[in-house]
C-alpha positions in Angstrom: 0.0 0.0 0.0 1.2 3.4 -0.6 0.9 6.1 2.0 -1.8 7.8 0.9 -3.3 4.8 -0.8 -7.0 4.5 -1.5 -7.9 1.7 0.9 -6.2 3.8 3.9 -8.5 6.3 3.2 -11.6 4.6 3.0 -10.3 3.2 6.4 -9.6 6.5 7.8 -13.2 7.5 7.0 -14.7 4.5 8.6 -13.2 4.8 11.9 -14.1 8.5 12.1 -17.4 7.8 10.9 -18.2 4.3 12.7 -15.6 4.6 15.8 -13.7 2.0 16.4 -15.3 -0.9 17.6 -17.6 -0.8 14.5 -14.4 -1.0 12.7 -13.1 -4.1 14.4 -16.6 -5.8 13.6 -15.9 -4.7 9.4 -12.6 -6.5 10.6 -13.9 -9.5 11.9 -16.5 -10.0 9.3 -13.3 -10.0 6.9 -11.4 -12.6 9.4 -14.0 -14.9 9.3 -14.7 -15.0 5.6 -17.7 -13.6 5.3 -19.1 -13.6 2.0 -17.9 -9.7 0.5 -21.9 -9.1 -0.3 -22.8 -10.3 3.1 -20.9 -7.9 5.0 -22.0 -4.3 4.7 -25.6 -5.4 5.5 -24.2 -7.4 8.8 -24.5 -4.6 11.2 -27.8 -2.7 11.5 -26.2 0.6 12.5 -26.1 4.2 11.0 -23.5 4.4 7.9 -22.1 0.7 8.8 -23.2 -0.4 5.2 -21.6 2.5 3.6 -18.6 3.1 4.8 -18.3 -1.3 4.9 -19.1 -1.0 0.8 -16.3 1.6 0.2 -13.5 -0.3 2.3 -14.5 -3.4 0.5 -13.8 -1.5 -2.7 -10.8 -0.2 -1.7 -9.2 -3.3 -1.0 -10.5 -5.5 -4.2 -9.0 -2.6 -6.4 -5.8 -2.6 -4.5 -5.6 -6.2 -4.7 -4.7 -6.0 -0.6 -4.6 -9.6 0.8 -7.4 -10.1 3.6 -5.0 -11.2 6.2 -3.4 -7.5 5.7 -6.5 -5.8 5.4 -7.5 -7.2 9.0 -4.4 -6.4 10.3 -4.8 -3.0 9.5 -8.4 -2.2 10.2 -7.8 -3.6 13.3 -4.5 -1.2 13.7 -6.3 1.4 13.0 -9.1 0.5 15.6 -6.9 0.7 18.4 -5.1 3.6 17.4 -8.6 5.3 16.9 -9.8 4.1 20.7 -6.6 5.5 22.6 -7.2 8.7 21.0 -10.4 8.9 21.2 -10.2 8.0 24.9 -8.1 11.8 25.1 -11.7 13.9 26.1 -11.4 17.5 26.3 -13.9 19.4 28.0 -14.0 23.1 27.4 -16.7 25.8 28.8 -17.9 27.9 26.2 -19.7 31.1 27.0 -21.8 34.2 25.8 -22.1 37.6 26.3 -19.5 39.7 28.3 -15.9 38.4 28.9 -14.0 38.7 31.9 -9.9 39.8 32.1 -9.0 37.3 35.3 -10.9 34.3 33.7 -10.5 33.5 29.9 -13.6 31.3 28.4 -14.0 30.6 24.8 -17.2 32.8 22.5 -19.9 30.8 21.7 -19.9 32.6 18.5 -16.1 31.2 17.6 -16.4 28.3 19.1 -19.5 27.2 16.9 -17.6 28.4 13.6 -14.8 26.4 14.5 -17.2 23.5 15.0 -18.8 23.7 11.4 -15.6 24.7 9.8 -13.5 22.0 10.9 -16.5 19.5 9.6 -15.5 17.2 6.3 -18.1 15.1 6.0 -21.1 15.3 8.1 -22.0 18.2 10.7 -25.3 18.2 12.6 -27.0 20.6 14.1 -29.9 21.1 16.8 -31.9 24.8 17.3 -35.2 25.3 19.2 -35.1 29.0 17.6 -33.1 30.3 14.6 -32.9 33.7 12.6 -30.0 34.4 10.0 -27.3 34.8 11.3 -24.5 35.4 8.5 -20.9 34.2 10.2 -22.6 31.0 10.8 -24.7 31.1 7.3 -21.4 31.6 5.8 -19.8 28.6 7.5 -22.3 26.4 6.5 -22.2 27.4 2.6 -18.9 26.9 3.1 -19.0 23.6 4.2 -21.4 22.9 2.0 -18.8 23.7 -0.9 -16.5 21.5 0.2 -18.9 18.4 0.2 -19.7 18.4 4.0 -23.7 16.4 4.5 -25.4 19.5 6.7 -27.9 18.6 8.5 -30.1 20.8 11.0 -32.9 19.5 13.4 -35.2 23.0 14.4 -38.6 23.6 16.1 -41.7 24.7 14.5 -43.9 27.7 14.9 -46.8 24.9 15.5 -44.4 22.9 18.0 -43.4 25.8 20.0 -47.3 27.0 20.3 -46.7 30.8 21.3 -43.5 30.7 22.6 -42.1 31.5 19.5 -43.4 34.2 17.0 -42.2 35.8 13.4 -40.8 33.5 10.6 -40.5 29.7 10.6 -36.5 28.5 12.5 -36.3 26.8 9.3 -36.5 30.2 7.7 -32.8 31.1 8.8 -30.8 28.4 6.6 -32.7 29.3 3.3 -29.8 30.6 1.7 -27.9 27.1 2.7 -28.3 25.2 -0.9 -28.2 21.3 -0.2 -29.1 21.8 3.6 -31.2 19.2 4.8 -34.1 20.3 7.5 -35.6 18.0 10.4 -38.1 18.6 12.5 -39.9 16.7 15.5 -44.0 17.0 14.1 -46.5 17.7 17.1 -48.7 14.8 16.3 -45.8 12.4 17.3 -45.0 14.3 20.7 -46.6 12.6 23.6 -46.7 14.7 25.8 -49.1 18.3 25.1 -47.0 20.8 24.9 -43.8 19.2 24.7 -40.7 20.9 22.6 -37.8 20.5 20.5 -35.3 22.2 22.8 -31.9 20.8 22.1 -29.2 22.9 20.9 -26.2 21.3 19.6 -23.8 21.0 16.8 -21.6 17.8 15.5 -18.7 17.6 13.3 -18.2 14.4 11.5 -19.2 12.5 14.8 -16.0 13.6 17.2 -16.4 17.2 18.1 -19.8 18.1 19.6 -20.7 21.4 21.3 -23.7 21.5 23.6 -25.0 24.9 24.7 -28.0 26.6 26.2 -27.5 28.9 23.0 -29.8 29.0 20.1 -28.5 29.2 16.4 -29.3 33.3 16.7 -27.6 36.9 16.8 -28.7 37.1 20.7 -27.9 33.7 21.6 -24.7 33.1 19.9 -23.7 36.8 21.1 -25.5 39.1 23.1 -27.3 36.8 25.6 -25.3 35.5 28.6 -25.6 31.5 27.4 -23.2 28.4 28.8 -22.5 25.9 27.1 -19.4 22.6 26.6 -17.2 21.9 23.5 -16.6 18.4 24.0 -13.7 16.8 22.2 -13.1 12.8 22.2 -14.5 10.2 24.0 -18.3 8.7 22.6 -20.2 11.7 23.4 -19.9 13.3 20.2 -20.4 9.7 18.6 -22.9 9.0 20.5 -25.2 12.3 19.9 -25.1 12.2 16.2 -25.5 7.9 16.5 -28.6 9.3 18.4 -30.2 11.6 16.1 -29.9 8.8 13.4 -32.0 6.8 15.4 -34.7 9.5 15.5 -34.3 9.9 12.3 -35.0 6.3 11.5 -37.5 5.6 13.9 -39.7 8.6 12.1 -39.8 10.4 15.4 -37.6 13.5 13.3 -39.3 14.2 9.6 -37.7 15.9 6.8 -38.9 19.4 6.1 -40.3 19.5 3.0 
């Protein structure tokens, strides 16, 4: 293999996109002799088949031996795991800074989010209203062939807590966006919202924040929130909005 062959990078993308004990099942599947058409549709879980299909590729037109694929996949598992297991926690704040204790903007911290996105970002509002650095990001990583995905509440779902133009309205200048939404007749609960705010990046940087995807939230309003880097959470959150997705509980906006 060559260093920057196509089978390590369909393997790189796998283990960012499936973590890594996914990638030791794709291994095993391939230890065990699994028949090639058998094995993308062995594991029921978000992007499994996909990411499965183009390793399989990969190694068929590199003519890589399976005994040296495994060996590497599984390499490349553990090497994923210990770094993964290096969490960072950061607090992330709005509103006014202070001298004698340095926090990271809210504003910054979400364009660093989006921007350092190369494949899939995902993102979570209750309210939203354009707001351009962030339009801007998104466009960008729109160009650049990132899947953008955000999840926002309804004027119907928020009932009268929320007034002027549709959240959705904010990202229609983001071409190839893809809107979710939670619809009210699948809420049990009267009344109940769709109050998470979050963002993603290709399933190992997540930010969580009381901050909505706005000018006031983003910026003027006095919001907390936690850029969390490594570990499952950030695996684990977008693993979980799949599932939503899925299950029919989230619905494209049409």
């Amino acid at each position: 293999m060559t260093p920057a062959s196509c089978f390590e990078r369909a393997v790189a993308e796998a283990a960012a996109r499936l973590g890594p004990a996914r990638l030791r099942t794709l291994a095993g599947r391939i230890a065990e002799g699994w028949l090639r058409s058998a094995i993308p549709s062995s594991l029921p879980a978000p992007g499994f088949a996909e990411v499965a299909e183009a390793v399989l590729a990969a190694q068929e037109a590199e003519g890589i031996p399976d005994g040296e694929a495994v060996a590497y996949l599984r390499g490349v598992a553990d090497g994923h795991a210990q770094h993964a297991g290096a969490i960072r926690v950061d607090s992330v704040w709005s509103g006014p800074s202070t001298h004698p204790v340095p926090v990271r903007a809210t504003a910054q911290v979400l364009a660093d989010v989006v921007g350092e996105a190369t494949h899939e970002l995902l993102l979570m509002t209750y309210s939203a209203t354009p707001y351009d650095p962030l339009i801007d990001a998104l466009n960008a990583a729109v160009r650049r062939g990132v899947s953008v995905m955000a999840v926002v509440e309804t004027l119907q779902g928020a009932g009268s807590a929320l007034g002027g133009a549709e959240p959705a309205e904010a990202f229609a200048s983001v071409a190839g966006i893809e809107l979710w939404h939670w619809p009210v007749g699948r809420r049990a609960e009267k009344g109940a919202k769709m109050h998470a705010k979050l963002a993603v990046a290709d399933r190992r940087v997540l930010l969580v924040s009381s901050a909505n995807l706005t000018q006031s939230g983003v910026a003027r309003n006095i919001e907390a929130g936690l850029l969390v880097r490594g570990g499952t959470a950030p695996l684990r959150a977008a693993e979980h909005i799949a599932e939503l997705r899925v299950r029919g509980v989230l619905e494209r906006l049409r």
